[in-house]
FITIMAR-621854 format. One record per residue (C-alpha): residue in one letter; x, y, z negated. Coordinates in nm, 3 decimals. Layout:
REM residues N
(site "a" (X Y Z)) ...
END
This chain:
REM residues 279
(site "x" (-0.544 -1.672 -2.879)) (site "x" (-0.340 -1.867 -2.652)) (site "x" (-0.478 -1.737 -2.339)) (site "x" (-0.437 -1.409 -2.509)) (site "x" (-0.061 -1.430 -2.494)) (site "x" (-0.070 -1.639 -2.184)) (site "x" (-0.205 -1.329 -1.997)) (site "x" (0.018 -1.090 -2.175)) (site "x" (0.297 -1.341 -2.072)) (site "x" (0.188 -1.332 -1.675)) (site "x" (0.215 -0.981 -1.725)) (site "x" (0.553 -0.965 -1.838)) (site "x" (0.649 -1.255 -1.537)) (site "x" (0.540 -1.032 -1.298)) (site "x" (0.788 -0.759 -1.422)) (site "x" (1.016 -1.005 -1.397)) (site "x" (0.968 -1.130 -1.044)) (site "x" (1.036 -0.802 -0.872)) (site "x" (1.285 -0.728 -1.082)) (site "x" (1.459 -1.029 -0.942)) (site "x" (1.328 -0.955 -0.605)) (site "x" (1.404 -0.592 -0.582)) (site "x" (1.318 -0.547 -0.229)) (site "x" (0.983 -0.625 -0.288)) (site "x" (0.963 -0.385 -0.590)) (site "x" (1.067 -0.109 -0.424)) (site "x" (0.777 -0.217 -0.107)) (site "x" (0.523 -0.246 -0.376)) (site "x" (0.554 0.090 -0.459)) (site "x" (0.445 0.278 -0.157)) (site "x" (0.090 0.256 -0.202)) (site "x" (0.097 0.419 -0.534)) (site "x" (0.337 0.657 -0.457)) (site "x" (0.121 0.754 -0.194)) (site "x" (-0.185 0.732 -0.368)) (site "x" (-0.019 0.933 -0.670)) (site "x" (0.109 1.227 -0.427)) (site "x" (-0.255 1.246 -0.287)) (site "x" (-0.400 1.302 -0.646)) (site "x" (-0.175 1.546 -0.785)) (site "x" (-0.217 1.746 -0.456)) (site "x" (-0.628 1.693 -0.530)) (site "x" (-0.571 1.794 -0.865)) (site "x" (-0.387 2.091 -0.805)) (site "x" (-0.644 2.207 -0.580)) (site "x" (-0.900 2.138 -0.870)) (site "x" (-0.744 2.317 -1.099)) (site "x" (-0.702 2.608 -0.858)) (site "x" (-1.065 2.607 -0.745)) (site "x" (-1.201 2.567 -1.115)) (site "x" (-1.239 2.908 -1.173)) (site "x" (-1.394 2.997 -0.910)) (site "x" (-1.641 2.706 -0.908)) (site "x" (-1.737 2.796 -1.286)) (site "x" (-1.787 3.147 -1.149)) (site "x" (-2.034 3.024 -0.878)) (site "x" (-2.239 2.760 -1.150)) (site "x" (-2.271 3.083 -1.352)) (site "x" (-2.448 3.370 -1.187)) (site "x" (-2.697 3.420 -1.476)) (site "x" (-2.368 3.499 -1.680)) (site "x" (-2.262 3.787 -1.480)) (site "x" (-2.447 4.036 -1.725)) (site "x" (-2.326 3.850 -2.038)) (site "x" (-2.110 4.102 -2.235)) (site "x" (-1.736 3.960 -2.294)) (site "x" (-1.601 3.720 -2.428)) (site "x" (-1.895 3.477 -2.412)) (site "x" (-1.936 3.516 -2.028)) (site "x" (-1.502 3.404 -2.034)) (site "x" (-1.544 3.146 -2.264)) (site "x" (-1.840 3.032 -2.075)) (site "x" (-1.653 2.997 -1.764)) (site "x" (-1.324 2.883 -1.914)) (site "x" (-1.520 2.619 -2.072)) (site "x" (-1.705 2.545 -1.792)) (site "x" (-1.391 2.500 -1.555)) (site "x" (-1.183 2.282 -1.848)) (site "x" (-1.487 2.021 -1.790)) (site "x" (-1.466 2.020 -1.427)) (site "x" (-1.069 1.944 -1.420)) (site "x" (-1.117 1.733 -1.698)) (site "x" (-1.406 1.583 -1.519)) (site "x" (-1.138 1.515 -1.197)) (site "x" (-0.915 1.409 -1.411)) (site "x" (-1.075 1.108 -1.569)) (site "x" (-1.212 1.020 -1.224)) (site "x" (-0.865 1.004 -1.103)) (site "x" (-0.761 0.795 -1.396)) (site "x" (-1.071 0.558 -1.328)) (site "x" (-1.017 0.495 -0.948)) (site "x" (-0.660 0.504 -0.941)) (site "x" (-0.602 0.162 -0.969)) (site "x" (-0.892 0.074 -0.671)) (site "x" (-0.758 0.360 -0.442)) (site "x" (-0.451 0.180 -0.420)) (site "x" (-0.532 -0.142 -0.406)) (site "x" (-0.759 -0.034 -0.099)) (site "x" (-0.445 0.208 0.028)) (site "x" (-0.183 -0.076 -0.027)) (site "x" (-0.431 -0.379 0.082)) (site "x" (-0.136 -0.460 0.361)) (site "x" (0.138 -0.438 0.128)) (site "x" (0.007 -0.609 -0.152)) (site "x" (-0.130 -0.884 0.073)) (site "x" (0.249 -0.972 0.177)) (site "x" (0.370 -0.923 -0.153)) (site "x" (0.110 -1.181 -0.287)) (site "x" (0.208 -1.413 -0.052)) (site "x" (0.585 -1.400 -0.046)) (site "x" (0.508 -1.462 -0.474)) (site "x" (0.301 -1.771 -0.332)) (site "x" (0.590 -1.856 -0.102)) (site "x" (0.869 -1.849 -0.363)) (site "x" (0.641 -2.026 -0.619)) (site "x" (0.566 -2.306 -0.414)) (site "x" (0.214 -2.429 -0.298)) (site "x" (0.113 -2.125 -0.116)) (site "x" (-0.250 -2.112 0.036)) (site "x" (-0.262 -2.081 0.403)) (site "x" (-0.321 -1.735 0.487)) (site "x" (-0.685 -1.612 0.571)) (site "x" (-0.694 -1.574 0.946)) (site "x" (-0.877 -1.228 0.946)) (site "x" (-0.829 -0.927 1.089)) (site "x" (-0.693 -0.649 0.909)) (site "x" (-0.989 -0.392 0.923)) (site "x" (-1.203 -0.672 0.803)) (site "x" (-0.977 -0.685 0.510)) (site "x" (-1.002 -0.349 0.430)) (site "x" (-1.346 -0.321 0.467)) (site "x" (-1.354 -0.583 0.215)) (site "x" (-1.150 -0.436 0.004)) (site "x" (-1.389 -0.139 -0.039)) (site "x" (-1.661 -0.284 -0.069)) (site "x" (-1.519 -0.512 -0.430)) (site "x" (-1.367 -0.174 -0.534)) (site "x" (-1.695 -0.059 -0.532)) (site "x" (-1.859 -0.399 -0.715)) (site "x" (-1.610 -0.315 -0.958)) (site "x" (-1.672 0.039 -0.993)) (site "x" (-2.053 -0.012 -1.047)) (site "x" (-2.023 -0.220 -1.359)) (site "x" (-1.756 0.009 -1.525)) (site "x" (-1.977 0.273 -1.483)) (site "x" (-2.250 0.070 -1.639)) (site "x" (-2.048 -0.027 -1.897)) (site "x" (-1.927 0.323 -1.952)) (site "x" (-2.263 0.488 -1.942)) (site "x" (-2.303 0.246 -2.241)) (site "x" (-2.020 0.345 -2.389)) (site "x" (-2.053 0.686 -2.367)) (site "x" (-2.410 0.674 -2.566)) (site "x" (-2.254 0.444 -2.839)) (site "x" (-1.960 0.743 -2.905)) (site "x" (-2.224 0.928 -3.109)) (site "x" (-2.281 0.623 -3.337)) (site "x" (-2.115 0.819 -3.610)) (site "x" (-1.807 0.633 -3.738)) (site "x" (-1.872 0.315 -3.536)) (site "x" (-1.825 0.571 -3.164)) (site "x" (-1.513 0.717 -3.350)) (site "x" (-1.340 0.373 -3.384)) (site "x" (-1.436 0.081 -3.229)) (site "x" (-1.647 0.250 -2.963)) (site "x" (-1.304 0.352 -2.766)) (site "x" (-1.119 -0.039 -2.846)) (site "x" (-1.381 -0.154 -2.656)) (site "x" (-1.358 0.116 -2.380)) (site "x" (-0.996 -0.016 -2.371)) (site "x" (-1.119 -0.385 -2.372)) (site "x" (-1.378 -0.348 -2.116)) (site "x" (-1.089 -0.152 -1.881)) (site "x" (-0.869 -0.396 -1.904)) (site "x" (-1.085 -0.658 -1.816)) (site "x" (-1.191 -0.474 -1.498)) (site "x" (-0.818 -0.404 -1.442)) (site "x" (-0.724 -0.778 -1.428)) (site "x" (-1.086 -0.802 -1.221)) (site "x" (-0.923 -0.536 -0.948)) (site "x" (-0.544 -0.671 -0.949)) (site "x" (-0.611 -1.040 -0.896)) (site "x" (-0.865 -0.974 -0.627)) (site "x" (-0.599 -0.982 -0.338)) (site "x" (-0.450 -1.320 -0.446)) (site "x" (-0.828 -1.420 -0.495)) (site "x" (-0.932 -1.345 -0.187)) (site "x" (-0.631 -1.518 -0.050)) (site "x" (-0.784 -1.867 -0.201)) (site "x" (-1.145 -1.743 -0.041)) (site "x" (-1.291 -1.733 -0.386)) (site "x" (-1.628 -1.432 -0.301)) (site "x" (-1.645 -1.159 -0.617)) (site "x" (-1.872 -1.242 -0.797)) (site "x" (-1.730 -1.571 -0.876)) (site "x" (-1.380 -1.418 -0.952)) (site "x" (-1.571 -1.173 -1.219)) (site "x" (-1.717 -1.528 -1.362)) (site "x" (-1.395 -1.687 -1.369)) (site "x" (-1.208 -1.427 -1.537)) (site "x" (-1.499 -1.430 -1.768)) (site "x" (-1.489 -1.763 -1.843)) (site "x" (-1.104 -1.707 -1.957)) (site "x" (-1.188 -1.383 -2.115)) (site "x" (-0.850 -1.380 -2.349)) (site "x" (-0.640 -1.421 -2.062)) (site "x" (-0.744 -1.132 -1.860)) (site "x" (-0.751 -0.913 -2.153)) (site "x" (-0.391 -1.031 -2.234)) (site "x" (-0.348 -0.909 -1.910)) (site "x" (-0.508 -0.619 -1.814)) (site "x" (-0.556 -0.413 -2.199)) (site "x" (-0.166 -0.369 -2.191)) (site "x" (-0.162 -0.218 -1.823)) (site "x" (-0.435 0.003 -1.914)) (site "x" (-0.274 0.123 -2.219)) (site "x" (0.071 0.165 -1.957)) (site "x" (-0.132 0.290 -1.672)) (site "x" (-0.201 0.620 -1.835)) (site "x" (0.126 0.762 -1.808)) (site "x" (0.099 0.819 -1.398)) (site "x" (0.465 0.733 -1.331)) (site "x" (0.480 0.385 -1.513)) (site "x" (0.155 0.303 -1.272)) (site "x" (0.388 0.354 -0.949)) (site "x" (0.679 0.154 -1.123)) (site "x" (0.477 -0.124 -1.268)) (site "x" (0.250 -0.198 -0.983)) (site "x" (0.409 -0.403 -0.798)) (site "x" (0.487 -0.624 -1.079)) (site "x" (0.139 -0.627 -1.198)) (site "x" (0.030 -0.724 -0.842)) (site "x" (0.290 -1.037 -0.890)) (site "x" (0.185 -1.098 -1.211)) (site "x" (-0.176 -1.121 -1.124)) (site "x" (-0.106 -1.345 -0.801)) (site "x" (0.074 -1.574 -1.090)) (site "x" (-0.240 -1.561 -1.330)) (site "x" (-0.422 -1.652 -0.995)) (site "x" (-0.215 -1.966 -0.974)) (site "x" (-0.355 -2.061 -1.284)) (site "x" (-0.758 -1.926 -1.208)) (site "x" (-0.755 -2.150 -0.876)) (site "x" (-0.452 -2.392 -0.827)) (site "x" (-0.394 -2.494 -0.464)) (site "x" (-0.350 -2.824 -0.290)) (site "x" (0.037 -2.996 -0.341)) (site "x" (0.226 -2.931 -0.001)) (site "x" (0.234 -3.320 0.110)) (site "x" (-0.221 -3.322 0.038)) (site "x" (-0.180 -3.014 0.258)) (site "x" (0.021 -3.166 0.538)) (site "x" (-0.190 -3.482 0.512)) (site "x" (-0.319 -3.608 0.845)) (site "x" (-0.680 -3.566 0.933)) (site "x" (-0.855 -3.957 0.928)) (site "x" (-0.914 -4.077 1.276)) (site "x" (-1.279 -3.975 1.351)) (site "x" (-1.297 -4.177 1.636)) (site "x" (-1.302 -4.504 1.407)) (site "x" (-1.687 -4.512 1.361)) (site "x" (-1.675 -4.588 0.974)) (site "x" (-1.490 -4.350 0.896)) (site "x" (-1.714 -3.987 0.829)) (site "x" (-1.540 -3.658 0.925)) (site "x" (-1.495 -3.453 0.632)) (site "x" (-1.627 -3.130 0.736)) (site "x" (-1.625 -2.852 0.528)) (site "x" (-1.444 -3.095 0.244)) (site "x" (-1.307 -2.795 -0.010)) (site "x" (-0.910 -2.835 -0.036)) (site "x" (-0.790 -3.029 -0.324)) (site "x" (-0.716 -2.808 -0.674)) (site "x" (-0.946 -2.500 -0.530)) (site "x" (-1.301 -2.611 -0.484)) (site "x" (-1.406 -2.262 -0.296)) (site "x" (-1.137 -2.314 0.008)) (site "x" (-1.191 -2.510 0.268)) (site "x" (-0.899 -2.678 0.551)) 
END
């Protein structure tokens, strides 16, 4: 329970951080702006091509006598822009973390600045990043299919797919969500996917404190461009806690002399407080 409200409580410091930094704020919300403009003008065109793509799945309808061969289609094109529309709502998140990968690197680290005991910055090149980027988006999307898939079958359980088949659609989403939004910071401390996925799972109530609220927020499509950028500051935060970094002064500490023969050169030593970083 009390990493239950300490995730819902990173959440909420998040808010608070670009709200006090409202530069930032208004930064973090290009990528989703951008990414939000791009699916309403795919969705438009979705809904506008519907029709005529229920028309085309149809041809042995063409002799049906009305109004089954309309309610066919009609029916037929509701799935397919309902179909788009869930996508959407399931890669949202991903497709701007990938889109805003520059922005919400910077953002991370001017939270790490401001917090004290920032990492030192990965010295990699940007498409690298990117490419990176994609392919944990991708991790990510694998196992929420899987898990959906799974899902999906349990909804005909009758009562049991009515009720607590969709909490745990929530549950599993959020999860995922916290997965996706502290991968940036993360990365940042070098720490490879699948061992964020175990970590987070290993502290299960916090990213569920985290992440169930922002899914529950994240359907309404304008909240996700104004609450981004605080849930990419409150997930650097909830990093913090994941994978603590070395105190500035064990940072700053000179290397030993490895000319003195006695004295072994620590090569590859991982950085105090994050065992998956090295100097």
């Amino acid at each position: 329970m009390r990493d239950l409200v300490a995730g819902m409580k990173y959440l909420v410091e998040g808010q608070r951080w670009v709200g006090r930094h409202g530069r930032w704020w208004g930064f973090g919300m290009l990528p989703a702006l951008l990414t939000l403009v791009g699916y309403v003008i795919a969705l438009a065109f979705l809904g506008a091509w519907a029709k005529d793509l229920a028309d085309w799945a149809t041809p042995f309808a063409d002799h049906w006598g009305s109004p089954w061969r309309e309610l066919l289609r009609d029916a037929l094109a509701a799935i397919v822009f309902g179909g788009g529309l869930l996508l959407s709502l399931l890669t949202f998140t991903a497709v701007t973390l990938v889109v805003g990968q520059p922005f919400y690197e910077a953002l991370c680290a001017e939270v790490d600045e401001t917090e004290g005991d920032a990492p030192a910055a990965p010295d990699t090149a940007l498409w690298r990043e990117l490419l990176t980027a994609v392919r944990d988006s991708l991790y990510v999307l694998v196992r929420v299919a899987a898990f959906g898939v799974v899902l999906f079958a349990c909804g005909f359980i009758p009562v049991v797919g009515q009720t607590v088949v969709p909490a745990l659609g929530f549950l599993v989403s959020g999860f995922f969500m916290t997965v996706e939004l502290t991968a940036v910071a993360l990365q940042r401390r070098r720490v490879p996917q699948p061992e964020r996925i175990r970590l987070l799972r290993a502290r299960l109530g916090l990213a569920l404190g985290f992440g169930t609220p922002l899914i529950l927020a994240f359907l309404v499509p304008l909240v996700t461009v104004l609450a981004m950028p605080g849930a990419v500051a409150g997930a650097t935060l909830l990093a913090r806690d994941l994978v603590p970094t070395a105190p500035q002064e064990e940072r700053e500490r000179p290397a030993p002399d490895v000319s003195a023969p006695d004295v072994p050169t620590p090569t590859g030593s991982p950085v105090p407080g994050n065992p998956y970083a090295t100097p």
